[in-house]
C-alpha positions as CSV (number, residue, x, y, z in Angstrom):
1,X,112.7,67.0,202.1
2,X,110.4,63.9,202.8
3,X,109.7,63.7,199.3
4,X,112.6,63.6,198.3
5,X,114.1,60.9,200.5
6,X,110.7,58.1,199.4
7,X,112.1,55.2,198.3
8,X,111.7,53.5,194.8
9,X,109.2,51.1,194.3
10,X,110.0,47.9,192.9
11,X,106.8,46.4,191.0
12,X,108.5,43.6,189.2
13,X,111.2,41.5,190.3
14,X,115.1,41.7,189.2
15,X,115.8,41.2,186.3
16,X,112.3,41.8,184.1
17,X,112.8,43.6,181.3
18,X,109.9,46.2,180.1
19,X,109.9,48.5,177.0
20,X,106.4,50.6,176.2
21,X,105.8,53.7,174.4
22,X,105.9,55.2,170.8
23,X,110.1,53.6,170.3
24,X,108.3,50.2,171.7
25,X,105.5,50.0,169.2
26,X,107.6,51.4,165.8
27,X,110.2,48.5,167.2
28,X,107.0,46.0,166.9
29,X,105.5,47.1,163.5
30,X,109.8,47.1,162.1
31,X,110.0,43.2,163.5
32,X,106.5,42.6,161.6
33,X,107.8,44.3,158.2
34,X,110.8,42.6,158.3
35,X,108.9,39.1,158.5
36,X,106.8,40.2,155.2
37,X,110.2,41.3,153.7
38,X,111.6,37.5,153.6
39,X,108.2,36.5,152.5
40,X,106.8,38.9,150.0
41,X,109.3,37.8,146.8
42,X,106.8,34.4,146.7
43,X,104.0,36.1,146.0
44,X,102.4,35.2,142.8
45,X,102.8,33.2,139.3
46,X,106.6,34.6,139.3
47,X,107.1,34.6,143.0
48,X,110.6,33.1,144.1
49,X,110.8,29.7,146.3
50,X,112.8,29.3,149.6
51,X,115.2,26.8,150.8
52,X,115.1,26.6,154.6
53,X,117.1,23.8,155.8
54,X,118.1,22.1,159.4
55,X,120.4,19.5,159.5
56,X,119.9,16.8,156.5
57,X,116.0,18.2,156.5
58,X,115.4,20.3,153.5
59,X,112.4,22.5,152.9
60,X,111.7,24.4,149.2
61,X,108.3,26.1,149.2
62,X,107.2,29.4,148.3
63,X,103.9,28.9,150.8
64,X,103.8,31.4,153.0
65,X,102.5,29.1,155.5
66,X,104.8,26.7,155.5
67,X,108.5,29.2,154.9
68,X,107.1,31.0,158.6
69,X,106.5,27.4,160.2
70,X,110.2,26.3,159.2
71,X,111.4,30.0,160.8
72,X,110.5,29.1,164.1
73,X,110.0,33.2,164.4
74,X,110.9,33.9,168.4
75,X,109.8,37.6,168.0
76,X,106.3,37.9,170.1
77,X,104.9,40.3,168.1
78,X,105.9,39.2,164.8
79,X,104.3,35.6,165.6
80,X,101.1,37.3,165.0
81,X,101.7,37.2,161.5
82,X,102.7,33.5,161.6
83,X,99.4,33.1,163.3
84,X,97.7,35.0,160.5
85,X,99.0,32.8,158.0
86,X,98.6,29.5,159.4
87,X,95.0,30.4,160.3
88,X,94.4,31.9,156.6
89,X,96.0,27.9,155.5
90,X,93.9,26.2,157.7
91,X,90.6,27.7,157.0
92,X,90.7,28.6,152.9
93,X,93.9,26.8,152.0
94,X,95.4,29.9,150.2
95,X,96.4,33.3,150.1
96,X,99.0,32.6,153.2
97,X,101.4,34.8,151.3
98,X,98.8,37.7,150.7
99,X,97.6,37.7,154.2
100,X,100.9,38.4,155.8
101,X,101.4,41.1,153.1
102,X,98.6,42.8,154.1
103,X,98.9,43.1,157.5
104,X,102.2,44.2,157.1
105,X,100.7,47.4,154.8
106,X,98.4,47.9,157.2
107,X,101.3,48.6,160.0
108,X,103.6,50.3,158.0
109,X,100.7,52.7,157.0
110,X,100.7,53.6,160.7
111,X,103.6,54.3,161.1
112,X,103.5,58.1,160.1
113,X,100.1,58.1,161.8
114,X,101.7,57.2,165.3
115,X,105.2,59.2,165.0
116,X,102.6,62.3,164.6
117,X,100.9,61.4,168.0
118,X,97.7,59.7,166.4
119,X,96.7,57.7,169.3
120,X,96.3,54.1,168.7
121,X,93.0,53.3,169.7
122,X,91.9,55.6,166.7
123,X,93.8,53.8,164.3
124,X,92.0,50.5,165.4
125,X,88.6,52.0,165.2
126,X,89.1,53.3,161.7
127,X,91.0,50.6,160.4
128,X,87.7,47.9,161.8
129,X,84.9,50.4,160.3
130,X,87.4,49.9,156.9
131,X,87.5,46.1,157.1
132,X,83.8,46.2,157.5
133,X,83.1,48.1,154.4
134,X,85.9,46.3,152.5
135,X,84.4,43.3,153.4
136,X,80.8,44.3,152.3
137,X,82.2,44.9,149.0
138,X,83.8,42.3,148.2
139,X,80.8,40.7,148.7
140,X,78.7,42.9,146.4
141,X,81.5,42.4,143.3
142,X,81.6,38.7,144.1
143,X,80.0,36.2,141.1
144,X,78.0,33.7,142.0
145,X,78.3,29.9,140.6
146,X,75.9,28.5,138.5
147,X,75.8,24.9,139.8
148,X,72.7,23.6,138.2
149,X,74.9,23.6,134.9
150,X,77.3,20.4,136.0
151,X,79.7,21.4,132.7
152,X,79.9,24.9,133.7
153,X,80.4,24.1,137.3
154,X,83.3,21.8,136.5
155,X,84.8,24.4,133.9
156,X,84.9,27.3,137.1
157,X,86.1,24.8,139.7
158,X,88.9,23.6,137.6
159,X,90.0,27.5,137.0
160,X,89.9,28.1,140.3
161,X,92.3,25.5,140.9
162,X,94.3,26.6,138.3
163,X,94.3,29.9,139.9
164,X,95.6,28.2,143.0
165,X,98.6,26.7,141.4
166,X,99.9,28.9,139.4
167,X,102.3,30.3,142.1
168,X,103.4,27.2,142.9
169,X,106.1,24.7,141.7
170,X,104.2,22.6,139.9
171,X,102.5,25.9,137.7
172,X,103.6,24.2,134.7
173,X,101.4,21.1,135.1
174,X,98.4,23.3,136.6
175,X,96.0,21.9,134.1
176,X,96.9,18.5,134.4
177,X,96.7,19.0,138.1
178,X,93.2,21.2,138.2
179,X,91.5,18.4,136.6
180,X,92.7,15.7,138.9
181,X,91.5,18.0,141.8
182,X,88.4,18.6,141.1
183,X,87.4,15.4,140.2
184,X,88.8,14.5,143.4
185,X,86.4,17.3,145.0
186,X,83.6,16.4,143.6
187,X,83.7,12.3,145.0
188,X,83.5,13.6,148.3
189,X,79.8,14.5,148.3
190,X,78.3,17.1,150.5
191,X,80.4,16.4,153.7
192,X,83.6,17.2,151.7
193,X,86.0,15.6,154.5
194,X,89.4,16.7,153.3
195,X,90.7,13.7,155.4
196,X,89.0,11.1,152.6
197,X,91.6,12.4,150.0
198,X,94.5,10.4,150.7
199,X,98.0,12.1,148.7
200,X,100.6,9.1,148.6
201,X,103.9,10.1,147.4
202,X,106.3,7.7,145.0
203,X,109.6,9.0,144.1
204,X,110.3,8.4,140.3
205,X,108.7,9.5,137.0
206,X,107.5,12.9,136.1
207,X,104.7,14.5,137.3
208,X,102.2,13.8,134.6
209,X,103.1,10.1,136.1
210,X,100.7,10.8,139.0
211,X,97.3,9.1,138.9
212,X,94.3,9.7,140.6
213,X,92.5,6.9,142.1
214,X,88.9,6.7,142.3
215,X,88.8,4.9,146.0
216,X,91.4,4.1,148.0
217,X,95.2,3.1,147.3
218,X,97.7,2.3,149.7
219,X,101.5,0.9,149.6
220,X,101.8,-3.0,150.4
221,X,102.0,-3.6,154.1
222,X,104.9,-5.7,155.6
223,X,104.4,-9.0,154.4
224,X,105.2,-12.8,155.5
225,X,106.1,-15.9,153.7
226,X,102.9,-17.2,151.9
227,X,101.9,-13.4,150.6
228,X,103.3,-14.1,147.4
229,X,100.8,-17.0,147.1
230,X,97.6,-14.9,147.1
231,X,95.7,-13.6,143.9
232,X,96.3,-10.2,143.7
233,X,93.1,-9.3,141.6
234,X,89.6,-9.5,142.6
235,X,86.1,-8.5,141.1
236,X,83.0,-7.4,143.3
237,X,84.8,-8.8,146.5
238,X,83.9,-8.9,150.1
239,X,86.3,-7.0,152.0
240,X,86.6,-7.7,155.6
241,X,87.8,-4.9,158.2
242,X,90.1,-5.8,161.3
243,X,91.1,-4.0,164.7
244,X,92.3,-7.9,165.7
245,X,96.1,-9.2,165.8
246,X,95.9,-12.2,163.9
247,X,99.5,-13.5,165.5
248,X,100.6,-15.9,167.4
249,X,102.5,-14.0,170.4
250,X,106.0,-15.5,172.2
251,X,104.8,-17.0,175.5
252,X,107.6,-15.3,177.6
253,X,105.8,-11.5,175.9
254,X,102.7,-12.6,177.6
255,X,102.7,-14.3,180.9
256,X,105.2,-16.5,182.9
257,X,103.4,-20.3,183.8
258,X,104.8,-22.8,186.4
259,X,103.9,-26.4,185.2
260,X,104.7,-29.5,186.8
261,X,103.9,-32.1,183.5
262,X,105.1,-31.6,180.1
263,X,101.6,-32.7,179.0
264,X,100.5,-29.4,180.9
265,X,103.0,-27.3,178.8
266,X,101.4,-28.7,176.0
267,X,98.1,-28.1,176.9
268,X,98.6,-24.2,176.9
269,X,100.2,-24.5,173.2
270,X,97.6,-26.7,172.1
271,X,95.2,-23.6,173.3
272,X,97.1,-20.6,171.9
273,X,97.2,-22.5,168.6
274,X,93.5,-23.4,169.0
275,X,92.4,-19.7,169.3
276,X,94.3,-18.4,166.3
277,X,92.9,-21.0,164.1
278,X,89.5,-20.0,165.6
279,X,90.0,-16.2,164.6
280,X,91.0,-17.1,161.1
281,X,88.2,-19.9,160.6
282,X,85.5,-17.1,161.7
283,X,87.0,-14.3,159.1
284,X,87.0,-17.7,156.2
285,X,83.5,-18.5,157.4
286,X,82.4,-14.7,156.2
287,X,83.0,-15.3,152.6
288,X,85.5,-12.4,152.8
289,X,88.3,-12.6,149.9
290,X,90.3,-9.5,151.0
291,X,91.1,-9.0,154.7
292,X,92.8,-5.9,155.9
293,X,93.8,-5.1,160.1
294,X,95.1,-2.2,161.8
295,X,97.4,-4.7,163.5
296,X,100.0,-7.6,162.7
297,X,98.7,-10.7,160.2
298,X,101.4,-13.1,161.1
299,X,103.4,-15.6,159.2
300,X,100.9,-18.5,159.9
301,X,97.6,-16.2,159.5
302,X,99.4,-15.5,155.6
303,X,99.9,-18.7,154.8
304,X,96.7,-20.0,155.6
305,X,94.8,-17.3,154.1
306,X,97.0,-17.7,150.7
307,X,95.6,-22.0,150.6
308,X,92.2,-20.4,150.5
309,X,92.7,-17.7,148.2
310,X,92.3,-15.0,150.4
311,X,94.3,-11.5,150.3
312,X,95.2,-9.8,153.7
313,X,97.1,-7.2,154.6
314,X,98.2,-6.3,158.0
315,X,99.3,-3.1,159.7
316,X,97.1,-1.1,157.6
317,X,97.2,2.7,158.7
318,X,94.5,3.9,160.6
319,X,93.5,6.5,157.6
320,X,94.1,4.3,155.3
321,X,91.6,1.8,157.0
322,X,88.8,4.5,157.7
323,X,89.2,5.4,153.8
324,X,88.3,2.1,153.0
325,X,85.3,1.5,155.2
326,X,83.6,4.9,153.9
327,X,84.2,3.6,150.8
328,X,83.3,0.2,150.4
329,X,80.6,0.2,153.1
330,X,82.5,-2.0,155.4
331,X,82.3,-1.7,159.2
332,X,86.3,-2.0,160.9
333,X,85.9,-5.0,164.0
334,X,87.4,-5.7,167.0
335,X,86.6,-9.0,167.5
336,X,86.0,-12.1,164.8
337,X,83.2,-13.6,166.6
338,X,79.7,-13.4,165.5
339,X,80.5,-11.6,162.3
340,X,78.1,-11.1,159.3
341,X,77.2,-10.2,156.2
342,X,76.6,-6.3,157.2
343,X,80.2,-5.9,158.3
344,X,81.5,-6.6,155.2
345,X,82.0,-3.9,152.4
346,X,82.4,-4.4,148.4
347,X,84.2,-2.7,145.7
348,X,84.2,-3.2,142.1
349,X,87.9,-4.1,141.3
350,X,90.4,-4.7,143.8
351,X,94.1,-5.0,142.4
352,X,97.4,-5.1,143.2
353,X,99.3,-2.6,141.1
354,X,103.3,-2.0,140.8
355,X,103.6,2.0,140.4
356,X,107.4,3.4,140.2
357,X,109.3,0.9,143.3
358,X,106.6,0.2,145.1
359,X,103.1,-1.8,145.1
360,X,100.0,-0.5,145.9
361,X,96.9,-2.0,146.7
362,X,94.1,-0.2,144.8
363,X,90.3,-0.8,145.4
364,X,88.5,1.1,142.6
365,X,84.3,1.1,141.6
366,X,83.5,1.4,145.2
367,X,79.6,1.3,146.0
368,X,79.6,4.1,149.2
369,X,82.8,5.9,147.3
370,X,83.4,8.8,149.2
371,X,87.0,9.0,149.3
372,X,89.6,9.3,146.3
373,X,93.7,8.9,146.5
374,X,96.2,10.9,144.5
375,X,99.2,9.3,144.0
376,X,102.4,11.6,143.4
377,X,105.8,11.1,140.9
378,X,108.3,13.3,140.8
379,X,112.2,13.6,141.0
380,X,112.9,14.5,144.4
381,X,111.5,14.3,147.8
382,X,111.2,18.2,148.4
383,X,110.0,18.7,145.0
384,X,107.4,16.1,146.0
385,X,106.6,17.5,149.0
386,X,105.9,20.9,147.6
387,X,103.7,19.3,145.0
388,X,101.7,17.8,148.0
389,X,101.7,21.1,149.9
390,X,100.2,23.0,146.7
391,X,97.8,20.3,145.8
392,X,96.5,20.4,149.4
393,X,95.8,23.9,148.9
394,X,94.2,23.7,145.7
395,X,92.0,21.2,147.2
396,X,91.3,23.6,149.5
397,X,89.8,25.9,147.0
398,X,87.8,24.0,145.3
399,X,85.8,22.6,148.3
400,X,85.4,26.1,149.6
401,X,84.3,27.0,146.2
402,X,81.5,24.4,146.2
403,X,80.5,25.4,149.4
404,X,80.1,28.7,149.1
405,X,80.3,29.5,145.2
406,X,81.1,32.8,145.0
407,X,84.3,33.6,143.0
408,X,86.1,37.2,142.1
409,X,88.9,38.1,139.8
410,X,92.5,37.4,140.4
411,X,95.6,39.4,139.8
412,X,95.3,42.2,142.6
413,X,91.9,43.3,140.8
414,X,90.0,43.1,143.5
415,X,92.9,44.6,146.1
416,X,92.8,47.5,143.6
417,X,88.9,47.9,143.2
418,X,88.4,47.8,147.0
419,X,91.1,50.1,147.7
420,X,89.2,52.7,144.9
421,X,85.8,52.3,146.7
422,X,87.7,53.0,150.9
423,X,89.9,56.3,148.9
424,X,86.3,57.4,147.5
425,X,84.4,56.7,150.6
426,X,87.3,58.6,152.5
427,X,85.8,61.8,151.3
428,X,82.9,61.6,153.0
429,X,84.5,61.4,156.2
430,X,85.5,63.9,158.0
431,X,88.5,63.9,161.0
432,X,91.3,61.6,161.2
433,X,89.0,58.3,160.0
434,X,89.7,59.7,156.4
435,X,93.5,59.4,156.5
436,X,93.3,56.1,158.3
437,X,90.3,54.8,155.7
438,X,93.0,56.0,152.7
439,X,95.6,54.2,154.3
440,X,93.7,51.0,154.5
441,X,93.2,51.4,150.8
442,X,96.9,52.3,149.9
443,X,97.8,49.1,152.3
444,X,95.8,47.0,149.5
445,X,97.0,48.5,146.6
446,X,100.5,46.5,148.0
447,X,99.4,42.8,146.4
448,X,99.2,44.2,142.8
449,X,102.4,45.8,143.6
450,X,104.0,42.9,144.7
451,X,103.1,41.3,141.9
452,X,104.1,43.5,139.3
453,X,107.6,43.3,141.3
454,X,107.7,39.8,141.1
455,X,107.2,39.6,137.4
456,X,110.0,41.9,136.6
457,X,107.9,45.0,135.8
458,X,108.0,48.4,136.5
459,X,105.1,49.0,139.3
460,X,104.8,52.5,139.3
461,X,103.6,52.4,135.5
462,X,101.5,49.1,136.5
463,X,99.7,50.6,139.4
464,X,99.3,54.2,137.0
465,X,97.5,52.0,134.5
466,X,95.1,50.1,137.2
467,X,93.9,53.6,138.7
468,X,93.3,55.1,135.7
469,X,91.4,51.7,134.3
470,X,89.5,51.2,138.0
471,X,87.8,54.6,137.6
472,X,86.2,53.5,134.3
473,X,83.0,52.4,133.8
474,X,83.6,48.2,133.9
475,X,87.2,48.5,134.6
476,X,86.5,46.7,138.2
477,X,88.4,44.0,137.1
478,X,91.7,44.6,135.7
479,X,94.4,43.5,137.5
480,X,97.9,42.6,136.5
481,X,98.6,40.6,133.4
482,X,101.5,38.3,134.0
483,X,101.7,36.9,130.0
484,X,102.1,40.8,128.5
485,X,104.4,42.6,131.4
486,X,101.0,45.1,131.2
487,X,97.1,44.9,132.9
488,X,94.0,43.1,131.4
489,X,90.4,41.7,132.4
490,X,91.6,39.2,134.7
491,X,88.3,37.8,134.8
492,X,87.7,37.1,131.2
493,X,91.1,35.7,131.6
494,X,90.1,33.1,133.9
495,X,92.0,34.2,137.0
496,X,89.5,33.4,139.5
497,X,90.0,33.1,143.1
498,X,86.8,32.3,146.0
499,X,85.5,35.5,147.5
500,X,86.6,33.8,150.9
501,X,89.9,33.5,150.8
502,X,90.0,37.5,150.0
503,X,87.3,38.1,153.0
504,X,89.6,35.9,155.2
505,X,92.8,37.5,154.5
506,X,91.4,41.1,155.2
507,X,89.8,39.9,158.3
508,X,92.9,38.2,159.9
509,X,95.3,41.1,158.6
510,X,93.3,44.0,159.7
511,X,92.9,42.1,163.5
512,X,96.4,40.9,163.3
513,X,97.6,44.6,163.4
514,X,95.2,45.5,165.4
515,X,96.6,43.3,167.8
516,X,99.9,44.9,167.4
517,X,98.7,48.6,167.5
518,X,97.0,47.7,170.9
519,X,100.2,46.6,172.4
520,X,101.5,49.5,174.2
521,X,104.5,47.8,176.8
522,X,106.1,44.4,176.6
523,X,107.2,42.7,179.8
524,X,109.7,40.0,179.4
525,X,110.2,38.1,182.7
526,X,113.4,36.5,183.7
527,X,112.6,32.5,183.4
528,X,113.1,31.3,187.0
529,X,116.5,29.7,188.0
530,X,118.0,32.7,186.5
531,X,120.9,32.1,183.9
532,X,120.8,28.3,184.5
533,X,117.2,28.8,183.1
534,X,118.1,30.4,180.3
535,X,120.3,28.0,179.9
């Protein structure tokens, strides 16, 4: 009778909602498939766009990335795929979309597995021994770079990039665009600082209207009267660098004075004008003939540099400004006294240029060039915007490329060869671990499927032909063949990806679900203040 009368114990307080068990984590892995349903129709040369819009902002991408950024995805379990995918952009550029596809096979694989009482924790462990082994393969297929051969170097980077863009909106142009990246790439030396490629966008024109700038280009700067009065071409100038405001400032901004004689009034004007004049004598005394600052050049500043045939631009970005001291050498001041020689930088051909509405200032033939600009045309802003988003991650490619230099083929052949090598190596397990090592396999065999969707064509035949061609002798690298509806060598045909962005994507999908599988109750707490809160 005691028993019976104990009272409940309250662990959590009113209000906190809980939900655990098998219902809990099919719940999780449905919210996860239903992110890679809205996602997987971009896969891929044929892969659809989006258009996510909020208010006058409107976004048209078909980067995986960027569509789940725009989502603002409240579900906590399916934010481990936006996760995925933003760490898959940040750290290889690519394969967002592929990632997130992935992961997603991987859970839905488990989902028989966990309605039959498989316990989780078994899952993980087989699906982290199949990653490893995928992983090691990869790396055993992969093709090494020749780089001592500069023409043949060039020739794989620019397919690469190719590679890269031929999902995205500006496919049509991708050879156009290749070139321009890699030559881009390959200024940067062996740093390869993504942040000295500058991308400037310029409404107008066509796309073959962009240009690539060897150095740094930039849009005019606010300007006062006198600008128009400067030369707005130089050869082999000295280019002086400013963190200085070279303005004269309202006296009621700075300071309030009491004076008892007007001459006393005068006395402080006398010395504001005095110090200005001093700044800008210091930065003629140089030599300098172009003369760029973070902050304002004023109205007088202008003028006086124009009767000496000085450029300046002020209110120079802060990129912009550290683009141009890696590339001309200079060294960016913040003071004009005691300057010299060694803080100036040089650059073969400075010029003003007009390109669609707008001016830019172009400094080209730099000595310390480091840094190249690409400046975009197109119609629109969002159709610029995705250019810049898939030139970014072309760029992306290619400097992982150089750094690491191993490529493999493209077109799901490498999903399909892996997923061969786990279904054979499945047999010599024995236990559970050969289900869940064949799942992991059947999860990758969802890219080339994808694809073949995407395209219009009938998977089932697509994926008959790739098994049969996989078990071959040499067939490793058949994948699908977007130009004939059917398969072929995707390596001879030059669909060539880095072997990172495939080790990446398994990595992050196979510990993105994981994640999920290890998530047995979710406790959402009631924000404090109750429904005001929420509120």
């Amino acid at each position: 009778m005691s028993q019976m009368m104990q009272p409940t114990i309250l662990l959590l307080k009113e209000g906190t909602d809980t939900s655990q068990g098998i219902p809990h984590l099919i719940s999780n892995i449905n919210a996860c498939e239903a992110i890679v349903e809205t996602i997987k129709t971009t896969l891929g040369p044929s892969g659809m766009d989006k258009l996510i819009y909020e208010g006058p902002r409107v976004t048209i991408s078909n980067d995986g990335a960027t569509i789940l950024k725009q989502l603002e995805i409240v579900h906590p379990a399916a934010k481990t795929l936006v996760e995925i995918a933003k760490s898959q952009d940040e750290e290889v550029g690519d394969g967002t979309t592929s990632v997130v596809i992935l992961a997603g096979g991987l859970l839905t694989e488990t989902k028989n597995f966990i309605e039959e009482g498989v316990h989780p924790q078994v899952i993980i462990k087989g699906y982290r021994a199949a990653c490893e082994l995928a992983k090691e393969h990869v790396k055993k297929l992969a093709i090494k770079i020749d780089f001592k051969d500069k023409d043949k170097r060039r020739q794989m980077l620019e397919r690469c990039a190719a590679t890269a863009l031929n999902s995205k909106l500006v496919s049509t142009h991708k050879e156009f665009f290749s070139h321009m990246v890699v030559d881009a790439c390959l200024v940067l030396g062996d740093d390869l600082d993504i942040n000295m490629i500058g991308i400037k966008k310029e409404k107008g024109g066509t796309l073959e209207d962009s240009l690539l700038v060897q150095g740094v280009g930039f849009k005019k700067t606010f300007s006062y009267a006198g600008f128009e009065q400067q030369p707005k071409t130089f050869e082999k100038p000295k280019i002086l660098l400013l963190n200085v405001e070279l303005e004269l400032k309202a006296e009621k901004d700075n300071a309030s004075i009491v004076i008892k004689k007007p001459e006393e009034y005068q006395s402080f004007v006398d010395a504001e004008w005095n110090i200005i004049f001093e700044k800008l004598e210091n930065c003629v005394k140089t030599g300098a003939k172009i003369v760029l600052s973070r902050l304002a050049i004023g109205d007088l500043a202008t003028q006086y540099f124009a009767d000496r045939d000085i450029f300046c631009a002020g209110r120079v970005t802060d990129e912009d400004l550290r683009r141009v001291s890696q590339a001309t050498g200079g060294k960016i001041q913040t003071t004009t006294n005691n300057l010299d020689a060694k803080v100036l930088g040089t650059c073969g051909l400075f010029e003003e240029r007009q390109i669609g509405k707008e001016r830019y200032n172009l400094f080209t033939g730099c000595p310390e060039s480091k840094t190249a600009t690409l400046i975009l045309r197109g119609g629109g802003d969002e159709f610029i915007d995705e250019a810049e988003r898939s030139l970014h991650d072309a760029i992306m490619i290619v400097r992982r490329t150089i750094k690491h230099g191993l490529i493999v083929a493209g077109g799901g052949a490498i999903e399909m060869e892996i997923g061969k090598l786990l279904h054979d190596h499945s047999r010599t397990i024995a236990g559970k671990e050969q289900l869940i090592f064949d799942a992991f396999g059947k999860a990758l065999e969802n890219i080339p499927r994808q694809l073949a969707i995407n395209g219009g064509f009938d998977c089932t035949d697509i994926l008959n032909q790739l098994r049969k061609k996989h078990v071959e002798e040499n067939g490793q690298w058949f994948g699908v063949d977007y130009s004939t509806g059917s398969i072929c060598n995707t390596y001879e045909s030059f669909v060539w990806e880095p072997a990172l962005i495939k080790l990446n994507a398994i990595t992050a999908a196979t510990e993105a679900a994981c994640i999920i599988l290890s998530v047995d109750e979710t406790i959402r707490s009631r924000p404090k203040g109750g429904e005001e809160a929420e509120e």
